[in-house]
N, C-alpha and C positions, 0 to 999 in steps of 0.2 A: 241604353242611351240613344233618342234620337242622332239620326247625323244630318246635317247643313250641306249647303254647298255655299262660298263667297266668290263670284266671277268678279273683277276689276277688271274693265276693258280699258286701258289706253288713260287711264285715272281721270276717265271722263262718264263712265257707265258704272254702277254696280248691283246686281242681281242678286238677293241672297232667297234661299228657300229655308223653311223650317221658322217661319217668324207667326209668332204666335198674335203681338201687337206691336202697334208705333209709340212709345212713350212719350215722347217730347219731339221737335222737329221744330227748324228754321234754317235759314240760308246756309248756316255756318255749323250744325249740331241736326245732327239726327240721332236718336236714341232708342233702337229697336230691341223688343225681347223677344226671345229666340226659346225655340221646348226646352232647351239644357242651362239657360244662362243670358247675356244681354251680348248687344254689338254698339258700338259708338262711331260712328261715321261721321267724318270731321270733312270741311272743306271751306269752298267758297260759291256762292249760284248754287247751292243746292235745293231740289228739287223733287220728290216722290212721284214718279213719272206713273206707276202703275200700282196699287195694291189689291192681294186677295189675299183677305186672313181665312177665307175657307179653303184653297190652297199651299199657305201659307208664306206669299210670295209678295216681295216686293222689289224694285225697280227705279234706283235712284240714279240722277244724271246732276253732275255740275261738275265741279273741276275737285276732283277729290283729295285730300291731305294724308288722311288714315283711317285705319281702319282698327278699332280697337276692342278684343274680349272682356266680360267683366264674369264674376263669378254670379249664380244664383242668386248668393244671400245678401250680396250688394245691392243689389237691384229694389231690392224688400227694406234697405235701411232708409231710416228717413230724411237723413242726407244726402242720398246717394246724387242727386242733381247738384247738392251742392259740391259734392266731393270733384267730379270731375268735370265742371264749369270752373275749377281755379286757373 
């Protein structure tokens, strides 16, 4: 199993490593998948300040809400946008 790292600075910065792609993103939903599984970064002014998917880093900034794991096989369903945009 790869492992990640998730920094949250001050729920104003967040840095995550191990991200394979960006799925979806806007102000308020960022939707990254990760080597093991997805992350769901929720907020408001959200913003991808820096990415390198050949590093596999990215660098988001805005005033952040949460920060949320999904499994794999969710990720691959073809609701999964719909499922947690309710």
């Amino acid at each position: 199993m790869d492992t990640h790292v998730v920094n949250i600075d001050n729920r104003e910065r967040v840095s995550v490593t191990e991200v394979a792609d960006v799925e979806s993103f806007n102000e308020e939903i960022i939707l990254l998948s990760l080597k093991n599984g997805g992350l769901i970064i929720r907020g408001e002014k959200l913003h991808i300040q820096k990415l390198d998917l050949e590093e596999g880093r990215v660098l988001i900034t805005g005033s952040i809400g949460s920060a949320v794991y999904t499994e794999k096989k969710d990720r691959q369903d073809k609701g999964f946008l719909k499922k947690i945009l309710k």
